[in-house]
N, C-alpha and C positions, 0 to 999 in steps of 0.2 A: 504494500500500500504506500503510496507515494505519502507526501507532505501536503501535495494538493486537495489530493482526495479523504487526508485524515482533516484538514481544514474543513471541506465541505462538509464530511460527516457533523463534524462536532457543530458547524453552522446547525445543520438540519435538528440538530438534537434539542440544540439551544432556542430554534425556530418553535418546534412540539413544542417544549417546554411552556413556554409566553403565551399558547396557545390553548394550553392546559385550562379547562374551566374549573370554578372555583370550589364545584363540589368534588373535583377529582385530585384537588391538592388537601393535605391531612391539616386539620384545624388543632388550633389552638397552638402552643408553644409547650404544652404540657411534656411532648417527647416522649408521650405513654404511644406505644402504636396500636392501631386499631382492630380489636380480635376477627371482625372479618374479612379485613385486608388483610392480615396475617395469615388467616384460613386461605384464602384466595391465593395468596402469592407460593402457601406449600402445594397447594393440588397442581398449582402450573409447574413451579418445579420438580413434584414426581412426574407431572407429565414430558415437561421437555429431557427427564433422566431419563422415562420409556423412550422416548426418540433418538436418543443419540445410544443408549443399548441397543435399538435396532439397528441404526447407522452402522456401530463399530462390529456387528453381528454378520449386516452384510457386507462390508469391505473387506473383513476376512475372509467370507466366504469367496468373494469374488478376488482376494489376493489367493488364497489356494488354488482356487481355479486355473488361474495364472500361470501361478508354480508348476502345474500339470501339464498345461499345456508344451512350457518350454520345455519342462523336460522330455517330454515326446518331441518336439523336433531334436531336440541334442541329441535325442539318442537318432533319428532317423541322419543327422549326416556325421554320423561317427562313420570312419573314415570302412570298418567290417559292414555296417547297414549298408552304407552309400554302395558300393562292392556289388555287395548280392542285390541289389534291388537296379542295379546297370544292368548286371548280369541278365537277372531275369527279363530285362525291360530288352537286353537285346537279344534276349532268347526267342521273346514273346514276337518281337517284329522279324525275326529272322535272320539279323545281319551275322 
């Protein structure tokens, strides 16, 4: 992320912000926070913890995938594969 683009972020944030109405900023100066905003912001964070479990669940799954894949080509031009699969290939045409 450049310097430009963490400037505009932090603009856009500061933009929300000012925009915020006044029921959705926490009243008073008391600094007690509020038991259904607190409710509210744990149900979001188990839920965004179920999402990125899913996330790192499937990046793995699709990094093993990977692993598999290249290893089947490594082994198909290991220098004995490559060999027999000429061989057969110029068996099979005839030359």
């Amino acid at each position: 992320m450049t310097t430009g683009d963490r400037e505009g972020l932090a603009a856009r944030i500061r933009q929300v912000r000012r925009l915020a109405s006044p029921r959705d900023r926490p009243k008073g100066g008391d600094g007690e926070p509020q038991p259904d905003r607190v409710q509210a912001l744990e149900q979001r964070v188990a839920h965004l913890e179920r999402l990125v479990e899913g996330l790192q669940d499937s990046v793995h799954r699709e990094s093993e995938r990977h692993s598999k894949m290249i290893a089947e080509l490594q082994a198909q031009v290991e220098p004995g594969a490559m060999r027999a699969s000429l061989a057969d290939d110029a068996r099979n045409r005839g030359l």
